[in-house]
DRENTORPA-771774 format. One record per residue (C-alpha): residue number from 1; residue in one letter; x, y, z. Coordinates in Angstrom, 2 decimals, decimal comma. Layout:
N
<atom><lumkol>NUM</lumkol><kevex>A</kevex><x>X</x><y>Y</y><z>Z</z></atom>
...
//
This chain:
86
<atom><lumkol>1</lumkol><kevex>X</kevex><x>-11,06</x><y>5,27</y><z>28,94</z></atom>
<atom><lumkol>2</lumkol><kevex>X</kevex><x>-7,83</x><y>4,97</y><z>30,07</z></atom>
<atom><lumkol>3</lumkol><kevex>X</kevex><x>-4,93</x><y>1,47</y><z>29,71</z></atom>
<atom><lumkol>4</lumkol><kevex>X</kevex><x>-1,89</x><y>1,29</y><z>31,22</z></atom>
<atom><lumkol>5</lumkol><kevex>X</kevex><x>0,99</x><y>1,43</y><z>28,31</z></atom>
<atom><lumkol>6</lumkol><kevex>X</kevex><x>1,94</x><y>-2,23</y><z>28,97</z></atom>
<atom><lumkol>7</lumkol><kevex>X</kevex><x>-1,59</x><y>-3,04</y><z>28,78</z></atom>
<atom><lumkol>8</lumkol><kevex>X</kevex><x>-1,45</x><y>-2,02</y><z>25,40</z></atom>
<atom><lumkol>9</lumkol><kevex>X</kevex><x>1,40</x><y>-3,42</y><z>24,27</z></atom>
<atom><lumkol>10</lumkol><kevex>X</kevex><x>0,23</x><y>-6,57</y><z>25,36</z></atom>
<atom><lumkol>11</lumkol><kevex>X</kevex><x>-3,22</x><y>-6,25</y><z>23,29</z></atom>
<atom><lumkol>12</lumkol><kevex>X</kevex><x>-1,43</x><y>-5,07</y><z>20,22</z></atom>
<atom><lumkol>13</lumkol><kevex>X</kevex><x>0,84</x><y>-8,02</y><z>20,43</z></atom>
<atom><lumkol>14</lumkol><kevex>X</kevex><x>-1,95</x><y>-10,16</y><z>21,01</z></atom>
<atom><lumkol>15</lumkol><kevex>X</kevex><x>-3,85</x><y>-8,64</y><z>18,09</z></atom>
<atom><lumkol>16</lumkol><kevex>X</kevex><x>-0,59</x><y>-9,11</y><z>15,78</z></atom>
<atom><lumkol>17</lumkol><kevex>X</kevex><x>-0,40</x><y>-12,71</y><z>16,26</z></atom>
<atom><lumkol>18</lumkol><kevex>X</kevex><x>-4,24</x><y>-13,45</y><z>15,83</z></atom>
<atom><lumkol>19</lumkol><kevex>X</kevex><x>-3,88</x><y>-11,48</y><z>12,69</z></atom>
<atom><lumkol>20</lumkol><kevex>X</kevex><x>-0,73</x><y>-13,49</y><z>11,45</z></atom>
<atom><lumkol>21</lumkol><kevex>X</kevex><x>-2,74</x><y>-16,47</y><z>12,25</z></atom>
<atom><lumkol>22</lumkol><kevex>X</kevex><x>-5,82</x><y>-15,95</y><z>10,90</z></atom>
<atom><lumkol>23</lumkol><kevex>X</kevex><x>-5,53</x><y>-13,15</y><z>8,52</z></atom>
<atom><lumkol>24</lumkol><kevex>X</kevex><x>-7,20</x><y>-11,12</y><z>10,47</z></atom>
<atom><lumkol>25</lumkol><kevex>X</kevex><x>-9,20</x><y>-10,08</y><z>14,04</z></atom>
<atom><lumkol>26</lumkol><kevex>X</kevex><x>-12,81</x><y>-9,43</y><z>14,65</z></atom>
<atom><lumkol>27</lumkol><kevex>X</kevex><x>-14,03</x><y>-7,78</y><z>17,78</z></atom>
<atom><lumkol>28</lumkol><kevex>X</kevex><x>-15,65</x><y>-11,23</y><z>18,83</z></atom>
<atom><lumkol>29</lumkol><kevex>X</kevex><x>-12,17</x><y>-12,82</y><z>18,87</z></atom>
<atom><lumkol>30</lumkol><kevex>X</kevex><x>-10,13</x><y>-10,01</y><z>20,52</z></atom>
<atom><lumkol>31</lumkol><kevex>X</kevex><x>-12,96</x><y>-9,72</y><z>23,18</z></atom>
<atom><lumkol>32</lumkol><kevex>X</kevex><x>-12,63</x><y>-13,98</y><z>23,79</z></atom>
<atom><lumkol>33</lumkol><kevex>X</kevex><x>-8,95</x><y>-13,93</y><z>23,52</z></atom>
<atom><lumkol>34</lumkol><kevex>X</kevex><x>-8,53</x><y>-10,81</y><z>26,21</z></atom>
<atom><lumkol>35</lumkol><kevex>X</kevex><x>-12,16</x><y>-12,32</y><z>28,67</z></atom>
<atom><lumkol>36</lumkol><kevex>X</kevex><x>-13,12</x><y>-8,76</y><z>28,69</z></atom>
<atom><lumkol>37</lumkol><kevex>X</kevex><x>-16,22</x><y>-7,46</y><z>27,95</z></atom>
<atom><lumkol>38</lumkol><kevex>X</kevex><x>-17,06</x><y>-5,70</y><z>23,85</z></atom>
<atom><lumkol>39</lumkol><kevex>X</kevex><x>-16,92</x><y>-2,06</y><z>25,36</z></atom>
<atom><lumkol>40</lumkol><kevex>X</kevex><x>-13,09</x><y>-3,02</y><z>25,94</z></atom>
<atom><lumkol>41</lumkol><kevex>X</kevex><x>-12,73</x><y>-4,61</y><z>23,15</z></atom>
<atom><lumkol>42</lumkol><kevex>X</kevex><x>-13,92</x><y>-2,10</y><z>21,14</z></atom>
<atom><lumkol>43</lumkol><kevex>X</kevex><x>-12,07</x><y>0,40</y><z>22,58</z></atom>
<atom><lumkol>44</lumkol><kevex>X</kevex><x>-8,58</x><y>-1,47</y><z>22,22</z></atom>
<atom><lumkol>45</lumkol><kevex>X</kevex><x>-9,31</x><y>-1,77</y><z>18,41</z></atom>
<atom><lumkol>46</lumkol><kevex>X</kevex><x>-10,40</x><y>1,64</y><z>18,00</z></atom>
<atom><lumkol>47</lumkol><kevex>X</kevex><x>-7,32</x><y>3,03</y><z>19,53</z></atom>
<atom><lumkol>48</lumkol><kevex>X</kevex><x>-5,26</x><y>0,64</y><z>17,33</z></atom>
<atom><lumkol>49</lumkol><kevex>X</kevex><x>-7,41</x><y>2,00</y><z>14,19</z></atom>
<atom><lumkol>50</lumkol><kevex>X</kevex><x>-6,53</x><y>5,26</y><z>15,11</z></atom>
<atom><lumkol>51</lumkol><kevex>X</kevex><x>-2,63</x><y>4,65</y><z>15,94</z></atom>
<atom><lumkol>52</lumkol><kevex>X</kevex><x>-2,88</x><y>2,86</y><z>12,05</z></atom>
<atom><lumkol>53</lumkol><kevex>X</kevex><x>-1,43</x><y>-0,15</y><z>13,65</z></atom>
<atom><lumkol>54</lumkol><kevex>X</kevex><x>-4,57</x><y>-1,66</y><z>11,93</z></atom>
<atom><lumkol>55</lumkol><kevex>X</kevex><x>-6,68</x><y>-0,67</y><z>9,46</z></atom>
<atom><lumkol>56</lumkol><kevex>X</kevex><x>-10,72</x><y>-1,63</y><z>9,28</z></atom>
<atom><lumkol>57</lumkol><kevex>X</kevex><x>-12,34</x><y>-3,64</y><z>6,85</z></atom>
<atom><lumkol>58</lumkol><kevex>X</kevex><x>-16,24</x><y>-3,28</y><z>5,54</z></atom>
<atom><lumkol>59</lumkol><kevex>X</kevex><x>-17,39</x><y>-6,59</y><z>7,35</z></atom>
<atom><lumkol>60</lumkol><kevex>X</kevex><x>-16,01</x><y>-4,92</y><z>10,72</z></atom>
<atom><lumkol>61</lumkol><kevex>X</kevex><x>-12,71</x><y>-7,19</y><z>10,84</z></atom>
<atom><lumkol>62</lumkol><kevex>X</kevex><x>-9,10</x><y>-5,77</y><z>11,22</z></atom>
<atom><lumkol>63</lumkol><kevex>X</kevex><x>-6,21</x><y>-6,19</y><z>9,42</z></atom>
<atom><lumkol>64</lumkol><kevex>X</kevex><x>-2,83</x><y>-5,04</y><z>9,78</z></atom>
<atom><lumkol>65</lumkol><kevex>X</kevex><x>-1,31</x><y>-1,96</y><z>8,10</z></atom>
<atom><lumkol>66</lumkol><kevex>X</kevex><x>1,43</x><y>-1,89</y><z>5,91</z></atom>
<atom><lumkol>67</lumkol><kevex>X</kevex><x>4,89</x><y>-0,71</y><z>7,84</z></atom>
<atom><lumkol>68</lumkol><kevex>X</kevex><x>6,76</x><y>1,12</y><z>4,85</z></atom>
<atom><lumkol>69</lumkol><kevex>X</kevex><x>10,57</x><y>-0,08</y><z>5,95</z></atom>
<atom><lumkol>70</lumkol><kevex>X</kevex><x>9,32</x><y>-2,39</y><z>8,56</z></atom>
<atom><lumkol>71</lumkol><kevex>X</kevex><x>9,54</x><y>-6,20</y><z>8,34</z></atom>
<atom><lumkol>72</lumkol><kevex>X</kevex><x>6,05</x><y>-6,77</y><z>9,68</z></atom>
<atom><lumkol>73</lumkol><kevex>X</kevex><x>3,84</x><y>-7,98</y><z>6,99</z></atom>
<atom><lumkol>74</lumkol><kevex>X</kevex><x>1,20</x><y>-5,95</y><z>5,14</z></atom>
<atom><lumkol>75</lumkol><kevex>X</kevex><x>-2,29</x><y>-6,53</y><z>4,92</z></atom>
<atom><lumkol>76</lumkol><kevex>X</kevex><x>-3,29</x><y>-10,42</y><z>3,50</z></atom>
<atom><lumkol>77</lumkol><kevex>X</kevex><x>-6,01</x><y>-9,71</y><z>2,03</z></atom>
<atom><lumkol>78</lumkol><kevex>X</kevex><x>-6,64</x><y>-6,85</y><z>-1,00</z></atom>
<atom><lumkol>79</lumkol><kevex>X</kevex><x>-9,10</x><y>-4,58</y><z>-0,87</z></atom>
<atom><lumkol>80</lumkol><kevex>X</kevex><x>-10,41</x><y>-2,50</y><z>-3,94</z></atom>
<atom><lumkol>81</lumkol><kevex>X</kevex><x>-10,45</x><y>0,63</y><z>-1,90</z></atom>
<atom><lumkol>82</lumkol><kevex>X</kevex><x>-6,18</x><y>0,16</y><z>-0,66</z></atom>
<atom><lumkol>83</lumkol><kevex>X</kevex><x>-4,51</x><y>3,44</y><z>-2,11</z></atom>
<atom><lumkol>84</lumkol><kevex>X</kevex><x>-1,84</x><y>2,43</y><z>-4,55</z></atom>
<atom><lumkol>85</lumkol><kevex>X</kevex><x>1,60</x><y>1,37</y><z>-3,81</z></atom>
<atom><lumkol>86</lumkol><kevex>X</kevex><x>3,98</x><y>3,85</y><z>-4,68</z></atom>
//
């Protein structure tokens, strides 16, 4: 599957600001916020998994990785599996 780069900048954006809303994004609420279909969904968050923009959590939700430097926020909710902070 293939997205146009400002296509993509326009889901991670969207993705960042459900996140800093609501702690974090499902694949239900990407897929109503962007009226596509799952598949595309899916695929969006999978690339963003994969570029460690976000990070995936055991009930299937995403949240946001830490940026080491950056001055987006980290993840809001702990997990017992996060690697320590060092």
């Amino acid at each position: 599957m293939y997205a146009h780069a400002e296509v993509m900048e326009q889901v991670e954006s969207a993705v960042r600001r459900i996140i800093s809303a609501e702690g974090a994004v499902t694949l239900a609420r990407l897929r109503d916020e962007l009226g596509s279909s799952r598949k595309y969904a899916q695929a969006f968050l999978e690339h963003l998994d994969a570029a460690r923009v976000t990070r995936r959590l055991a009930d299937d939700s995403r949240i946001l990785r830490r940026q080491p430097g950056g001055d987006e926020p980290g993840p809001t909710r702990k997990q017992d599996d996060d690697p320590p902070l060092g």
